[in-house]
C-alpha angles and dihedrals in degrees: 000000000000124000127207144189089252095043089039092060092045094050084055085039092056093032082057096038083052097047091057097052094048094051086049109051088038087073138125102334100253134214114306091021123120104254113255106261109253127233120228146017138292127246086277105050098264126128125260095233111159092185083064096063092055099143099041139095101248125194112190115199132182120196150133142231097248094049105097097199096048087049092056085040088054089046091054096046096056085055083049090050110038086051092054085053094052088048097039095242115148111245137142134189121202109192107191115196103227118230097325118137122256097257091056091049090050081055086046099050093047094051089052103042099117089058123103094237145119104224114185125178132235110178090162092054094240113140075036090067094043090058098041084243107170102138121040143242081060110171132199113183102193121187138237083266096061103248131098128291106176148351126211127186130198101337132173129234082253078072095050097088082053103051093041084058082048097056091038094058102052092053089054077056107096113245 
């Protein structure tokens, strides 16, 4: 085959043109889609696996120590949590720290040692990048059947009551 200058210019061109329709429509998982897996462990040595809490009402956070609203968003999942775990309903909250390094996670994990999370770290920014993460808090509610509920995207604590109803009303739902 030969290749010329023309023909050269519009198989960049196509490569280009592919590469940014790829990216595009790679983007943040959307309602109905299986989760992305996570790398890593929690704060206990267990494996994130997402695929093990099928069954379960998942809400997948990511978040940092210098955010304010996903502080107050952490504070009111532990309650959430801690309240599904008093009433058996199968809930779990995966709170992943969002591109801080591993000494400030150890701090992390140690100040929030009394609350009812898995907190994995992801100082690369890996699990981040599976799930198109760029702007915390950055929520996945995922159901009892594995696959995406819900997606919410830099929210306020004003948000919070309704992500709580949210979350609420996907564990009434029967598994």
């Amino acid at each position: 085959m030969k290749v010329t200058r023309g023909s050269s210019n519009r198989l960049v061109g196509l490569v280009v043109s592919l590469l940014i329709a790829f990216s595009a429509a790679a983007g943040s998982p959307q309602p109905g889609d299986v989760p992305p897996a996570l790398d890593g462990n929690d704060q206990h040595g267990v494996i994130a696996d997402l695929g093990a809490l099928r069954g379960h009402v998942v809400v997948l956070t990511f978040w940092a120590s210098w955010c304010g609203p996903c502080l107050n968003e952490m504070s009111m999942l532990a309650r959430l949590q801690g309240v599904a775990n008093e009433r058996g309903l199968d809930l779990s909250v995966v709170s992943v720290n969002y591109k801080e390094d591993s000494r400030t996670f150890k701090k992390i994990v140690k100040a929030l040692a009394d609350l009812p999370l898995r907190l994995i770290e992801d100082s690369n920014g890996s699990n981040a990048a599976r799930y198109d993460v760029d702007r915390i808090p950055n929520m996945f509610l995922i159901g009892r059947d594995g696959l995406i509920v819900s997606h919410h995207v830099g929210y306020t604590d004003k948000a919070l009551d309704g992500l709580l109803a949210e979350i609420s009303a996907e564990l009434q739902k029967e598994g």
